[in-house]
Each structure stands twice: as C-alpha cells, then as structure tokens.
ZAMARGU-4260 file (C-alpha; in steps of 0.2 Angstrom, whole numbers, plus 5000, padded with zeros to 4 digits):
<rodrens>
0) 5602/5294/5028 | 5615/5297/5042 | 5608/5317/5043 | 5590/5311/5042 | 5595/5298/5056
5) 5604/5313/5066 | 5590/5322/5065 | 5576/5311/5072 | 5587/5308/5086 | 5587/5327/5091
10) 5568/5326/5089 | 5566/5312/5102 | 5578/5321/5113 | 5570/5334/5115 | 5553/5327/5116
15) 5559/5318/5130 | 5569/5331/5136 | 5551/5342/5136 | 5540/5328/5144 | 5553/5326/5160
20) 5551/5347/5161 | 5533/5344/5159 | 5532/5330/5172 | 5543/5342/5184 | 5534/5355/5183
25) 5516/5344/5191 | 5526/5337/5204 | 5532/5354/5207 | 5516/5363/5206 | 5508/5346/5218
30) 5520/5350/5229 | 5517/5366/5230 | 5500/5365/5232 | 5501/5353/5244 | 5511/5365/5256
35) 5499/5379/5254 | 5486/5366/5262 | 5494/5360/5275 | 5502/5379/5280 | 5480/5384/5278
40) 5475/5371/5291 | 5489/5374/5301 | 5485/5393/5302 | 5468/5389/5303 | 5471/5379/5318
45) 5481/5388/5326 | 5468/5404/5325 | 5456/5394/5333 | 5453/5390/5349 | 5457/5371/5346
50) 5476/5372/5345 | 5474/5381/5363 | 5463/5372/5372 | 5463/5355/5362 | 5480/5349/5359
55) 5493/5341/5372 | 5507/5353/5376 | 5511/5343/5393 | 5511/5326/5400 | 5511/5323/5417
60) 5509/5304/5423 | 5493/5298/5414 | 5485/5314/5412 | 5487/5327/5399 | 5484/5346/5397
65) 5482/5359/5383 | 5490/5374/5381 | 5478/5383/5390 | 5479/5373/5404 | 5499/5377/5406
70) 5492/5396/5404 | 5482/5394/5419 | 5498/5389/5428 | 5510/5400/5421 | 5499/5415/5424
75) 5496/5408/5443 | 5516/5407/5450 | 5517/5424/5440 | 5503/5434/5447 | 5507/5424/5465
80) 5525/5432/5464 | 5519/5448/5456 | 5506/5451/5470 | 5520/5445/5485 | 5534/5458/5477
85) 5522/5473/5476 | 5533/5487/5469 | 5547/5480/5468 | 5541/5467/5454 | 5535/5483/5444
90) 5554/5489/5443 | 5560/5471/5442 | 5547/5467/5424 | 5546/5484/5417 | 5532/5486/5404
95) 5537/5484/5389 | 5552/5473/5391 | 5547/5454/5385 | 5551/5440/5399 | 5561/5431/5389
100) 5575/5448/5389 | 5574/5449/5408 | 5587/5438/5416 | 5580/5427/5432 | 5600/5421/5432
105) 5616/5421/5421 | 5609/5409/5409 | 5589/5406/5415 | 5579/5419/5407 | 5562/5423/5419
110) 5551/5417/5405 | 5561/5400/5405 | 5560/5402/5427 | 5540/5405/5428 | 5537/5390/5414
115) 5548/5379/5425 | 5536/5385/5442 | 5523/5382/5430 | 5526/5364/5428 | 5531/5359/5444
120) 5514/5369/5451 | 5505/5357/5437 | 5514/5342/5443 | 5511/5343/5460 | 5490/5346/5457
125) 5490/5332/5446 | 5499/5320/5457 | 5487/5325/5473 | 5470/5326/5461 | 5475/5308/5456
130) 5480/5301/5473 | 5464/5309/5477 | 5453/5299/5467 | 5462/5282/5471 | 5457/5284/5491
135) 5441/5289/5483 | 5441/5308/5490 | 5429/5319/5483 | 5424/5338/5485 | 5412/5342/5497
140) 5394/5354/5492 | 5401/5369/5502 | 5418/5366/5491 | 5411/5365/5476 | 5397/5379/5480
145) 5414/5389/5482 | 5420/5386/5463 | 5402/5392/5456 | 5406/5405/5468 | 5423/5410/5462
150) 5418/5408/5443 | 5401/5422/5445 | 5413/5433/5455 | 5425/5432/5441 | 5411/5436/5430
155) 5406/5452/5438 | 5423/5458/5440 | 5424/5456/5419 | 5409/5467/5416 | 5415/5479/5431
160) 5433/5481/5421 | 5425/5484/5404 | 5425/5468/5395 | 5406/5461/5387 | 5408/5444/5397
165) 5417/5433/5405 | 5426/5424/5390 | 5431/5437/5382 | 5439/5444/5401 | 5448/5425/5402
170) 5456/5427/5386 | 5462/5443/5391 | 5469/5435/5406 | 5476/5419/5400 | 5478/5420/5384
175) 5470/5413/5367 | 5460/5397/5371 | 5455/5400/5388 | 5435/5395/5390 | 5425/5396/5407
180) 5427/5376/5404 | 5445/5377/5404 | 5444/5387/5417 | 5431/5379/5427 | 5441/5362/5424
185) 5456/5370/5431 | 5450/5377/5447 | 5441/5360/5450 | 5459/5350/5449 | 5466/5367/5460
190) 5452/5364/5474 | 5454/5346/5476 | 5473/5344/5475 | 5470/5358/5490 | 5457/5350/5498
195) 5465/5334/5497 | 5483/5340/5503 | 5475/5344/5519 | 5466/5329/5520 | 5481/5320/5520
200) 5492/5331/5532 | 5479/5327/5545 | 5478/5309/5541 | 5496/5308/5551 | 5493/5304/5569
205) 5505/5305/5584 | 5504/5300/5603 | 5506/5313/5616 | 5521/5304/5621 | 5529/5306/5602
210) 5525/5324/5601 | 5534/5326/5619 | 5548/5318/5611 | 5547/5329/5596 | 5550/5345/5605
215) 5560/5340/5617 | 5574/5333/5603 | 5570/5350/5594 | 5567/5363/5608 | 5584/5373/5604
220) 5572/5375/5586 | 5554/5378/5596 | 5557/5389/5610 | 5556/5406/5609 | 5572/5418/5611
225) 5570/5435/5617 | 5588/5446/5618 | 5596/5460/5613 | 5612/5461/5599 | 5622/5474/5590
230) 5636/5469/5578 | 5650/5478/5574 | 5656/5476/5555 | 5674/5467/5553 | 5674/5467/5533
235) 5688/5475/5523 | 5687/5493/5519 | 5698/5499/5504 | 5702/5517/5503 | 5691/5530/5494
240) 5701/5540/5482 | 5690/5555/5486 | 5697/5560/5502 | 5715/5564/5508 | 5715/5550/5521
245) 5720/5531/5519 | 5705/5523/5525 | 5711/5505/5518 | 5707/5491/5532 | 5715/5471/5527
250) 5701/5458/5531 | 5713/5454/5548 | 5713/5472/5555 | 5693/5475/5550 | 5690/5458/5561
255) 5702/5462/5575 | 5694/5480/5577 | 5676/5472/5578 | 5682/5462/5591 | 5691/5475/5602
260) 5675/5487/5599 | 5663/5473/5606 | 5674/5467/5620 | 5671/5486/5627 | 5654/5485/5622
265) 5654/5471/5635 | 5664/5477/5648 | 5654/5492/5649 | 5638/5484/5653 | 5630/5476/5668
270) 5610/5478/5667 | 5601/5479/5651 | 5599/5497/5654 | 5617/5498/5651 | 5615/5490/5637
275) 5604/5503/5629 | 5615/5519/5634 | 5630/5512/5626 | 5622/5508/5609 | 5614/5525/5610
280) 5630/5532/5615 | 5637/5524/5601 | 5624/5532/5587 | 5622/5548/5597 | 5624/5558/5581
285) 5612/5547/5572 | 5595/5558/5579 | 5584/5544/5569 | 5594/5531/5583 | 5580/5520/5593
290) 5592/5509/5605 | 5577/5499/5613 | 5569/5494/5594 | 5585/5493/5585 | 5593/5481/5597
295) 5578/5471/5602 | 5579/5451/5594 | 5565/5438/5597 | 5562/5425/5587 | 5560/5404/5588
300) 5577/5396/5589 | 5575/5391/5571 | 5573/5408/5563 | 5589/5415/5572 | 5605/5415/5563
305) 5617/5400/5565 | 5632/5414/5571 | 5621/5417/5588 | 5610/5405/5590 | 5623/5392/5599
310) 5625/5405/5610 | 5607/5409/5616 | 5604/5389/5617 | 5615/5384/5628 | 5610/5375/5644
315) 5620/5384/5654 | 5612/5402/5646 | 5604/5412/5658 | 5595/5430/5660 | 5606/5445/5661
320) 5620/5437/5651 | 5631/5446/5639 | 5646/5441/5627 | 5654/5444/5610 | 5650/5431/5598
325) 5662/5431/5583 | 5652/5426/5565 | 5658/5411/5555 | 5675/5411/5547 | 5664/5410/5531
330) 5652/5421/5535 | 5648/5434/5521 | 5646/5447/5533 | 5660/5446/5545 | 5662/5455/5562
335) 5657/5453/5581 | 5639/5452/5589 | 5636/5459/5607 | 5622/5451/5614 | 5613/5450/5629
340) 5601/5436/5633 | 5585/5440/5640 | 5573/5425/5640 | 5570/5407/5633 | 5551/5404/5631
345) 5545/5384/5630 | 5531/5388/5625 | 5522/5380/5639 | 5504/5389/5637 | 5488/5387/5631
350) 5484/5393/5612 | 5469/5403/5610 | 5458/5405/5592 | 5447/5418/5586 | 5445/5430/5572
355) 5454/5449/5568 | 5452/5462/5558 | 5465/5478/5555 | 5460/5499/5551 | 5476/5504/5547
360) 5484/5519/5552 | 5482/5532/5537 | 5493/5545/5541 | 5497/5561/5528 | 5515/5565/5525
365) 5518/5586/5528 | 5536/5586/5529 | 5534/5597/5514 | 5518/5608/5512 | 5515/5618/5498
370) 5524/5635/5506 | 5540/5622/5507 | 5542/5625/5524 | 5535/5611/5531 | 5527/5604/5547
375) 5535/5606/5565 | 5535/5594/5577 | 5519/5598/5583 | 5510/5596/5570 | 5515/5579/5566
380) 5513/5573/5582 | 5494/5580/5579 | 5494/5570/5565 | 5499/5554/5572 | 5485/5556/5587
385) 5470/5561/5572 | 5476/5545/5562 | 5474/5533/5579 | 5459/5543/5582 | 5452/5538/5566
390) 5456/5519/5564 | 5450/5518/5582 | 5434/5527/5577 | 5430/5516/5562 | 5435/5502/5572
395) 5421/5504/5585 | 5408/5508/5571 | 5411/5494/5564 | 5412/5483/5580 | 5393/5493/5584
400) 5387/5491/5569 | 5389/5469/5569 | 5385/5471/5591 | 5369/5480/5583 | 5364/5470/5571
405) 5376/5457/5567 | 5373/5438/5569 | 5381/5436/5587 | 5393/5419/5581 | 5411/5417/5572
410) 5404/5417/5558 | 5392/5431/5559 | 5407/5440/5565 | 5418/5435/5550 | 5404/5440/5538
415) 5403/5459/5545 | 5422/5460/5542 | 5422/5451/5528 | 5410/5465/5520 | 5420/5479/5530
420) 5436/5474/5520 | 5425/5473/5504 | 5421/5492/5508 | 5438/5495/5511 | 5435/5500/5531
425) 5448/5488/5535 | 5464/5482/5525 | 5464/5462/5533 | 5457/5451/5541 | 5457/5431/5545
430) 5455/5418/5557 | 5467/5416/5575 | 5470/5399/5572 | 5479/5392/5590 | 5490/5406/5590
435) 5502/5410/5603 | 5509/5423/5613 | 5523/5427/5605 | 5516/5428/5588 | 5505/5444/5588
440) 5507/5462/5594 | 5510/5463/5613 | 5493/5473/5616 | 5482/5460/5605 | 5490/5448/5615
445) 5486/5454/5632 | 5467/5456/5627 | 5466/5436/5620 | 5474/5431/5635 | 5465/5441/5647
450) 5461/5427/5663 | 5442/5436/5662 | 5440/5431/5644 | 5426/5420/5639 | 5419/5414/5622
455) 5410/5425/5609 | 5421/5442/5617 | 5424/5455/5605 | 5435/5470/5606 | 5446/5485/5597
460) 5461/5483/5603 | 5476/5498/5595 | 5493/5496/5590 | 5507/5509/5588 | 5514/5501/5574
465) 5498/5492/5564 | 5482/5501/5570 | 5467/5495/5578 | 5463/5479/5578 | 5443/5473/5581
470) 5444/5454/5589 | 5434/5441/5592 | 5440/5426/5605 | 5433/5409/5602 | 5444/5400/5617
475) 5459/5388/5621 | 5466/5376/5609 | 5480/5366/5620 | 5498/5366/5625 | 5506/5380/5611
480) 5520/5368/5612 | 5514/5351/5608 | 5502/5360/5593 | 5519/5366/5589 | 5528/5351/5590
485) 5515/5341/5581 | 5510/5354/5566 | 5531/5352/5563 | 5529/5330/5564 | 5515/5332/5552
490) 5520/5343/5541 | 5539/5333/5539 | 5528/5317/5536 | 5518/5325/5522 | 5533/5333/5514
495) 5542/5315/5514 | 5524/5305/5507 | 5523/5320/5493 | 5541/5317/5487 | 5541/5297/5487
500) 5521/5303/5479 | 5531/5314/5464 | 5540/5304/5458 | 5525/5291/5448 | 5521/5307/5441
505) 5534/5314/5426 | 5531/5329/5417 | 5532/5329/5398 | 5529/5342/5384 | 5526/5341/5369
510) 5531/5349/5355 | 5516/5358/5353 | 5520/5367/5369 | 5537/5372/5360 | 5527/5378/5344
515) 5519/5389/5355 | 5528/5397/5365 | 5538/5403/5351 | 5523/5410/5344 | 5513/5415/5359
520) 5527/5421/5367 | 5524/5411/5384 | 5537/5401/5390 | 5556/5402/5389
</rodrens>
C-alpha cells in the first residue's frame, strides 16, 4: 500500500512539475512574441518618415518640434559657421572624422557644441514667432512672395545638382524626415522671427536730446581714432638648446628691455615722418617691411584694445603726440606700445546711402613658371596693371550695359548687379545703408561724398587693395553721429526686451531626440 501510495505521489509531482514547465513556456513564448512586435513597429517607425517629422524631440514654451525641425537648425549654425571659416573649417572637421570625436573643448565635443547653437537658435525663433502673433504681426505679400521664392530656387538648385526633385535633395541635406512642408514650415517661423525682430528694434524711440546724451556719455566708444603704434614684445624667452648662445630672458629683463627699446623709439621721433624712418630702420633687413601700412591704427574707441585706448582718449590728447604705453600687468602679451596720435573724429558728418558692387582683382601667381625660374619684377608689376586693367574693364561694361538699358532707379540698379554676381562678373554687392567716412575704402569714400554729388549718380571707382567698385549714390541720411548713437540705444534696448522675452520660453527635449541622435548620429 505504502509503495502504491509512494508512487501516485511521483506521478502527481511530476504532472505538476510538467504543467508549470508547460505554462512557462506560453508565457515565454507570449513574451517573446510580444517583444518582436513592439521591436517591428518600432523599426517600422523609425524607417518612416513619422518618427522624423512627427514626433516631439524638443519643447520649447508651448510649441513643440520634430526631429526634423531640430535638423533644420542644427544643419543652419553648422553651415552658418562652415561658410564663415572657409578653409580653415575643412582642416578644423576633416571628412571622415564623426563630430562627436572632434573636440569643440576639453569636455564639449562639437556635435554636443552645434546641437546646443541649435537650440538656443530654435529658442530664440520660437519666442519672437510667438511674441509675433500676440501683438498680431504678420508677414507681409512681398515676404511671403520671398518664401515661394526661396523654396523654387531650392528646387532648381536639386535638379542642377543631380538629384530627381526637391524631397529627395532635403533629405540629402537635412536628413531623414525632411519634407518641403517641414521645410516650408521652417522657413515661415525663420522669416517672421526675422521680420518681427526688426519690427521690434525699430519700435524703440529716442528724442534728439537723448541720442546727444547717448554719445556724448559714450564718445570715448564712438569716435573714431586714427594713429600710429608699434610694440615691442616684453615676454620671457628661454634659451634654445640649438645654439651656442644663452638666449634665456626672466619675465622682469624681457619687460624692462621693451621699455628701454620704446623710450628711444620715442625720443627719436618728432614728426610722424620720424616716426616711419625709425620703424623701418628698425625692419631694414625685413625687404617685405611696409612702415606706413604696418604702423597705421584706425578704428572706433570701442574696437581698440584697453592697453592704448586710455591713452588715445584722453582730453588732454592732441595731434602729433607720442608716448610709450606699457600693456597690462596681466596682459597675455606683455611688452611696450609706441604710439603716436593722429586724430580723434566725432563723427560730426552727414551719412550718405546707395548701393555697390565689387570685380575683384584676379591676379595669376608666376613666382614660379614652369622653367622654375620665375617672374622678375617686371613682370609682376605687368601683372598687377593687366588685373586693374580688367576688373576696371568689366566694371565699366557692366555699369554701360545697366546706363544702356538698365531701369534708371535703385532698384533697377540692384537688379543689374544682382544678375552680374549671378554671372559671376562681380564677387559682392549690397546696399550703403548710412555709412560713414571712415567705414569704406578712402577712394569709394571720396566719390560718395563728392560736394557735386546728386541722387541716382553712378560710378566705378578702383581700389589697390579690393578692385573696382561700381556705385550708385542715393543721398544724405543725417548726423553719422546721432545714427550711431541711436542704432547703439536701440539695439542695447532690444537685447534687454529679448533677455527678460527668453526667459517664458524653456527648451525641453525629449527622449526621442536622445533616441536619435544615438541613431542618427546628430547631436552630442
């Protein structure tokens, strides 16, 4: 009985013991299955345009934007900084090498540098297209004429580069989940954040009275400086173990030599000719040496270094004066400036507006020709008159051509540059918006303010240093100085309204935007 007993126990223990393994086993294979469905949807999705274009990846205030629309940024401050670099952004983002390995700093990866521009770029449209829409701004026809414009342009330029159509040309450039609607909605937000930011920095209003005020509190900022400086180095030398000689120098006896070099410096001069013959007395073994370029400053007050510009702005300051001026204590260049003050402008002159556009100086380098020889002097002094010659030449076809048939307005004259540059005849060109004399080549400016000029002039004027320039003069704007004073007021107004405006407006991502920048390999 006992045996019979003991072994209808072992059954039931193992039937139970094969029912749990049984039951294990469906949930196991439910589980299972269930994964698979949710890893297909989720690849499914992210395949698809919808996870892209779709799904929040950021936050900002009220609004919120799919990864796409961070794209559209992201790919914006890059190619802004790409395009401002040049060359040196090739050697700085080599091909090949991921952002995420190049180091913007010690522990900031560029990846992780341009998604933080990015954001901040996205923040600031979003808080100017909403502060927009509660004073009730909207785009104007021409504005929005200029989107439509923008987007058909971008079209042509897709088929030009090879691509079958414009989608397919966005993707390229932004990334998966890029649509002309995404894109469309993008440039839309762009154009009236833009459009609304100048709105705005026009709304603030200032009596003549305040804008005197403003420049005279800030004048040793506004007025232009125009003098000449040369600096002799007073930082530590330590000795170089490839000559014979001891050349170490002690931070003390670098500082003390600068000084006791620019106190001769001074003594020596009298006139600013004097000046000149001492600094090229001092490089005379230096052929390249161009003592009245490489000694000439001119700048406003507030784009000149702190360790001279005390000097230069004092009251007290007047033409023909010279002295040494030693750098700060902290400075991270140290030594002695020998400068000599020429003139302080207050910009006490009328403005003047019109429109340029540049031919460039193409000149061909034949220090080297293909007998290895070279040019002589001669030659490249041929060279330099055939190159003026010929941006001179195209200059004044191109000013004949619009006198010819052009439409004889500002904007008709725009318009002929405007298809010059498309045909690559000129390399710039731009509206003169209440410029002054001190902020354009010395031969442009003595054509704009030539007493005999009228409006609707035009002109080729050449440069030396740029090439020749084809104007148009459109006439006086007011007192440099005020405009000055009062773009400055405005301009500190509208950066204090945006900063208080910033803050209602916090940006948030999302973890879908962490999800894919793993994956898409945008982002930090």
């Amino acid at each position: 009985m006992s045996e019979y007993v003991s072994a209808k126990a072992a059954r039931r223990a193992n039937e139970e013991r094969e029912r749990r393994e049984k039951k294990k086993y469906t949930i196991t294979v439910s589980v299972i299955v269930a994964i698979v469905l949710v890893l297909v949807i989720f690849v499914g999705l992210f395949g698809s345009n919808l996870f892209y274009n779709k799904t929040a990846a950021v936050k900002i205030g009220d609004r919120k934007y799919s990864v796409a629309d961070f794209n559209y940024n992201y790919f914006a401050v890059f190619n802004s900084f790409y395009s401002q670099y040049g060359q040196l952004a090739q050697l700085m983002f080599p091909s090949g090498v991921s952002l995420r390995d190049s180091m913007y700093s010690e522990d900031t990866s560029w990846a992780q540098y341009f998604e933080t521009q990015a954001l901040a770029r996205m923040q600031t449209l979003t808080m100017l297209a909403e502060e927009a829409e509660k004073e009730g701004y909207t785009l104007s026809q021409a504005e929005l004429d200029d989107v439509d414009a923008t987007v058909k342009t971008l079209a042509t330029s897709a088929v030009g580069n090879g691509f079958s159509d414009l989608p397919s040309y966005l993707v390229y450039c932004y990334g998966k989940g890029m649509t002309e609607k995404v894109f469309r909605e993008n440039l839309l937000l762009e154009t009236l954040a833009t459009s609304f930011s100048s709105h705005k920095l026009d709304s603030f209003t200032y009596t003549d009275e305040e804008i005197a005020a403003s420049y005279e509190e800030h004048k040793d900022e506004y007025d232009y400086f125009s003098f000449r400086f040369y600096k002799f180095d007073g930082s530590a030398v330590t000795d170089d173990a490839e000559t014979e000689e001891d050349e170490t120098l002690s931070a003390e006896d670098a500082m003390n030599k600068a000084k006791e070099e620019a106190d001769k410096f001074v003594a020596a001069v009298k006139t600013e000719q004097d000046y000149l013959d001492y600094a090229a007395e001092l490089n005379k073994d230096n052929e390249d040496y161009d003592a009245e370029a490489n000694t000439k400053g001119g700048s406003l007050g507030s784009s000149i270094n702190s360790d001279i510009i005390d000097w230069l702005a004092d009251s007290a300051r007047k033409a023909g004066d010279v002295a040494s001026v030693k750098t700060p204590d902290d400075s991270t260049s140290p030594g002695y400036y020998v400068l000599y003050f020429l003139n302080r402008d207050n910009n006490d002159f009328e403005a003047v507006s019109g429109y340029y556009g540049l031919v460039p100086l193409e000149t061909e380098d034949t220090s080297d020709d293909e007998t290895g020889e070279g040019e002589d002097s001669s030659s490249a002094i041929s060279d330099e008159a055939a190159a003026k010659l010929k941006a001179e030449g195209t200059a004044n076809e191109i000013l004949e051509a619009y006198n010819t048939d052009g439409d004889k307005t500002y904007d008709g004259f725009a318009e002929a540059l405007a298809y010059a540059q498309a045909d690559e005849l000129i390399s710039e060109s731009g509206a003169l918006t209440s410029v002054g004399r001190n902020d354009l080549p010395e031969s442009v400016v003595a054509w704009l303010y030539d007493e005999s000029r009228k409006e609707g002039d035009t002109g080729t004027v050449f440069d030396e240093d740029y090439g020749c320039f084809i104007l148009y003069y459109t006439g006086t704007d007011g007192n440099y100085g005020m405009l000055m004073a009062e773009s400055y007021m405005k301009s500190d107004a509208y950066s204090a309204w945006q900063e208080e405006a910033l803050k209602g407006y916090t940006v948030d991502t999302q973890w879908e935007m962490a999800l894919t920048k793993k994956i898409s390999a945008l982002g930090g």
